[in-house]
C-alpha positions in Angstrom: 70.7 90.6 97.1 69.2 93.3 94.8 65.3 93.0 93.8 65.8 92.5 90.6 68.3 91.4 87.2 69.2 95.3 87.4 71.6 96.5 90.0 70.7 100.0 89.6 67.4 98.6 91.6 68.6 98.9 94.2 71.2 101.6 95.2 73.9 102.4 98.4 74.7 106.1 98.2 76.2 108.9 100.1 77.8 111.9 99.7 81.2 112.1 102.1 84.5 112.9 101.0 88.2 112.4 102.5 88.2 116.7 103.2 84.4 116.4 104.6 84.5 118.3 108.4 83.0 115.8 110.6 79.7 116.8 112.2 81.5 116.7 116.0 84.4 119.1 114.9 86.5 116.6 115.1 88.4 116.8 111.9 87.4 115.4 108.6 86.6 111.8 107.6 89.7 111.0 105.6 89.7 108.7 102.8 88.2 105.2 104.3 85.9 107.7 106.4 84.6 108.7 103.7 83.2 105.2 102.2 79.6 104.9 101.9 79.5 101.5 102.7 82.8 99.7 104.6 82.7 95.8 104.7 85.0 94.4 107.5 83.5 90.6 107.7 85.1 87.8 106.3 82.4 85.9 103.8 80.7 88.8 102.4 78.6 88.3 99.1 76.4 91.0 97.4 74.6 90.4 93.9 73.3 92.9 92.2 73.7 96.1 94.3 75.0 99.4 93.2 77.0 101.0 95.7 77.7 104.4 94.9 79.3 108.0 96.1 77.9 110.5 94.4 80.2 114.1 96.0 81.3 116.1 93.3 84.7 118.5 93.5 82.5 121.1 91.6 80.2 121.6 94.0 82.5 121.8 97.0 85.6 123.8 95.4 86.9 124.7 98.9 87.7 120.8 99.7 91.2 119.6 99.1 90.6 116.2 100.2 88.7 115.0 96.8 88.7 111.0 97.7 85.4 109.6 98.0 85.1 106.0 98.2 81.6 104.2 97.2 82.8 101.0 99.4 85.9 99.5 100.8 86.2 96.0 101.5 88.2 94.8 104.0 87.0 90.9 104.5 88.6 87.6 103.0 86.4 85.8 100.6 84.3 88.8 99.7 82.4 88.5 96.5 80.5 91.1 94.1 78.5 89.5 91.7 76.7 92.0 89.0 77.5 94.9 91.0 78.0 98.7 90.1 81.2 100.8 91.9 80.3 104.4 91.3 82.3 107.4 92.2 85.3 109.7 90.9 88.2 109.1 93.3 88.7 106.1 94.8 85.3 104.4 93.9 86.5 100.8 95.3 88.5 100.7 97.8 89.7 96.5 97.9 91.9 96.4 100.7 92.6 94.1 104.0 91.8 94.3 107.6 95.5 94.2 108.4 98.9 93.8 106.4 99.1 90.4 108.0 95.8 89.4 106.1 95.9 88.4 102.4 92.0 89.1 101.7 90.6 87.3 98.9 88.0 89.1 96.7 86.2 88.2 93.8 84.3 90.9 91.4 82.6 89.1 88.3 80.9 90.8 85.5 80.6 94.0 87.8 81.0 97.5 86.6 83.3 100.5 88.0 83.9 104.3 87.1 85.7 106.7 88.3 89.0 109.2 87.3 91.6 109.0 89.9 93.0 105.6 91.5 89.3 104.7 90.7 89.9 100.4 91.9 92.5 100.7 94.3 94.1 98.9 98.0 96.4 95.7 99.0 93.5 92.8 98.7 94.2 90.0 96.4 91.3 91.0 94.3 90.5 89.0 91.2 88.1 91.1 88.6 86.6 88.8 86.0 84.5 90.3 83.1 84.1 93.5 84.6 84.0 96.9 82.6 86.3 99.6 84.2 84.9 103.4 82.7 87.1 106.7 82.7 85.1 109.8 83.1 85.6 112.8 81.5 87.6 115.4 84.3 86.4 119.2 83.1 88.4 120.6 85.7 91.3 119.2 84.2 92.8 120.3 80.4 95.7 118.2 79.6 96.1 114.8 79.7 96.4 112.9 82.5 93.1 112.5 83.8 93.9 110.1 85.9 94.4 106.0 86.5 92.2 103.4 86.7 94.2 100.9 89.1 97.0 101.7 92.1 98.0 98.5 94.3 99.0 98.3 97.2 99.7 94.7 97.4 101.8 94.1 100.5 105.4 93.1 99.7 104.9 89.4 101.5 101.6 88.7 99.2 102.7 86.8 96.2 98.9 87.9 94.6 97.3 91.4 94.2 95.1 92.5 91.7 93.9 90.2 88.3 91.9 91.8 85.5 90.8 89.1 83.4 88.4 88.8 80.4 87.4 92.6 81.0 87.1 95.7 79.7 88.1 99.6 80.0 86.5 101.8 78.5 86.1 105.6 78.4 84.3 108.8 78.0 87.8 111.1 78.1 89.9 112.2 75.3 92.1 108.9 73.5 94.9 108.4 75.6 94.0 110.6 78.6 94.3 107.8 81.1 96.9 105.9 82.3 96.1 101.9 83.0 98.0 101.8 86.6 100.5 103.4 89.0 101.6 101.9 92.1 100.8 102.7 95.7 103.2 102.3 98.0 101.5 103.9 101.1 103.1 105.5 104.2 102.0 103.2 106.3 103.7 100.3 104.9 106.9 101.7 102.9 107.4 97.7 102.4 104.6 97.6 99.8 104.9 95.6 96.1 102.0 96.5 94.4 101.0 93.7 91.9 98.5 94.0 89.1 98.2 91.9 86.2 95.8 92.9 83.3 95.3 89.8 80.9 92.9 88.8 78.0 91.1 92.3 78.2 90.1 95.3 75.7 91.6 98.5 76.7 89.9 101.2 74.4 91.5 104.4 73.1 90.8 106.3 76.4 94.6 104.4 77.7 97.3 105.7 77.0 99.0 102.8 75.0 102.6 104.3 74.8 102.8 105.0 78.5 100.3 103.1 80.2 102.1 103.4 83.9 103.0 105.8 85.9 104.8 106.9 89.3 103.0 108.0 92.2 106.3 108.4 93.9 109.4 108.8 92.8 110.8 106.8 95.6 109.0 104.0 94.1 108.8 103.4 90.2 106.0 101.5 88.6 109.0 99.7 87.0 110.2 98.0 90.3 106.5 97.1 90.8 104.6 94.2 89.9 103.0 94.7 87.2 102.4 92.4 83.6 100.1 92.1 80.9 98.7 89.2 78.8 96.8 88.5 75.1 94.9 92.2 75.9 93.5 93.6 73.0 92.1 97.2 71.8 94.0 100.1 70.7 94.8 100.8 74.0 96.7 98.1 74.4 99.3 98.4 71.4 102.5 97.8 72.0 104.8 101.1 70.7 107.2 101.0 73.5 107.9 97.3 74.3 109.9 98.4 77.6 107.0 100.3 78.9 104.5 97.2 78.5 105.8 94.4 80.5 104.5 90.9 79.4 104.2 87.6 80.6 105.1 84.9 78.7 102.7 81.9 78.4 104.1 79.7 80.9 104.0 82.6 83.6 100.4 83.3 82.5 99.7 80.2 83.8 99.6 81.1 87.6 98.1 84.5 86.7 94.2 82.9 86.9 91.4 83.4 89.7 92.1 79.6 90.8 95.6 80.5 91.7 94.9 84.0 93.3 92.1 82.1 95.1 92.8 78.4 96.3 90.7 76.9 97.9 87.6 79.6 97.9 86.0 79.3 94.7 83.1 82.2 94.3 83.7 81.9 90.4 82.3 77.8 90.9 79.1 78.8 88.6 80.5 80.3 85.7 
C-alpha cells in the first residue's frame, strides 16, 4: 500500500537490463533477471505503488540486450490497483509460474509506458481503465517504434490479455506504433497469444491501417488471437477491415473481466 492517493509516493526502482554483466561474472541477467521487482506468490495485491526501471539504451550504447522489466508477475490472483509500470522495454512483464498455470491478474485504473513489447507474457491479465503511453524512441527515425502489447498466452488457455475501458496514448509521431504482435516464445513453440482490446481510445500514436504485426514469421499475428470491440479514437479507424479483426456482439459477451476471472473478483468495488 502506497502512503498516499499518489503512486508516485512511493516508488520501486532499479536500473538492470537483460545485457547487464552480473556482478559474479557469471553472465548477464537476461530479461526476467533484469526485473526490479519479480512477484512469484499467488494473492498478491499492491495499491498505489509505482514500480519502475529507469536503464536507458543511451547511456549504455555497448548493451545489446535492451529489455528492462519494471516488474514481472508471476502469481494467480495478482492485483494492481492505481499503480504506475514504468520503463522502455518490457516495463510489465504479466506472465505465469509455469505453462501449466493460468495466472489471473487484474490491473485497474493503472498506468504503463514504455516503446517495445512494453505489457507483455502468457498470464490471463485483465487491464481495466488503464492508460497505456508510447514514448518517443530518438534512436530510432522511421516508424515503427515499437508495440504496446505481445502475448504469449499459452495455446491450452482459452483467456489472455483484456484491455477494457482504457486508453493509449502517445508522445511519438501519429502512427508510429503498432497496437500488438504476438509472442510465440522458444520455450513454448505451442503458444496462442490472445489479446482482446475493447471499448477503448487508441489515439493517433497507433497505427490504424496496420495495427499488428509479426514477430516471427513462423507465426503471423493473423493465426493469433487477437479481436477488437466498440474502441474509439483515430487510432482505431477501420481503413483496412481485414487487418482489424472484430468481434461481433454476441462474442463480446465472454470477452469481460468476470469471464477471464471466475470466481476471483478483485474488480468487486468498482
Amino acid at each position: 500500500i502506497g502512503a498516499g492517493a499518489d503512486p508516485r509516493d512511493v516508488v520501486v526502482v532499479y536500473d538492470n537490463a537483460a545485457g547487464t554483466p552480473r556482478p559474479d561474472g557469471s553472465g548477464t541477467y537476461g530479461t526476467s533477471g533484469s526485473a526490479t521487482t519479480t512477484v512469484r506468490a499467488d494473492g498478491f495485491t499492491a495499491h498505489r505503488i509505482t514500480f519502475a526501471n529507469d536503464w536507458l539504451r543511451a547511456d549504455h550504447p555497448d548493451v545489446t540486450g535492451t529489455q528492462a522489466v519494471a516488474v514481472k508477475v508471476q502469481g494467480d490472483r495478482s492485483a494492481f490497483h492505481h499503480c504506475r509500470f514504468l520503463g522502455h522495454q518490457d516495463t510489465l512483464y504479466a506472465d505465469s509460474r509455469d505453462l501449466s498455470l493460468f495466472a489471473r491478474q487484474y490491473y485497474a485504473d493503472c498506468y504503463a509506458e514504455g516503446d517495445v513489447d512494453f505489457v507483455f507474457g502468457r498470464a490471463t491479465a485483465v487491464y481495466e481503465r488503464c492508460t497505456f503511453r508510447t514514448l518517443v524512441r530518438p534512436d530510432l527515425g522511421a516508424a515503427p517504434h515499437g508495440f504496446v502489447f505481445a502475448p504469449s498466452t499459452a495455446g491450452a488457455n482459452p483467456r489472455g490479455y483484456l484491455v477494457t475501458r482504457g486508453r493509449v496514448t502517445s508522445e511519438a509521431p501519429d502512427a508510429y506504433y503498432k497496437l500488438a504482435r504476438p509472442w510465440v516464445p522458444s520455450s513454448d513453440p505451442t503458444a496462442r497469444p490472445m489479446l482482446t482490446v475493447r471499448e477503448t481510445r487508441l489515439g493517433a500514436g497507433i497505427d490504424a491501417v496496420a495495427p499488428y504485426a509479426d514477430m516471427q514469421d513462423a507465426y503471423p499475428w493473423q493465426e493469433q488471437r487477437f479481436a477488437e470491440y466498440r474502441n474509439t479514437g483515430p487510432g482505431a479507424a477501420v481503413t483496412v477491415p481485414e487487418n482489424r479483426p472484430r468481434l461481433t456482439r454476441a462474442e463480446a459477451a465472454s470477452h469481460t473481466p468476470e469471464a477471464y476471472l471466475g470466481d476471483w473478483r478483485p474488480y468487486a468495488r468498482r
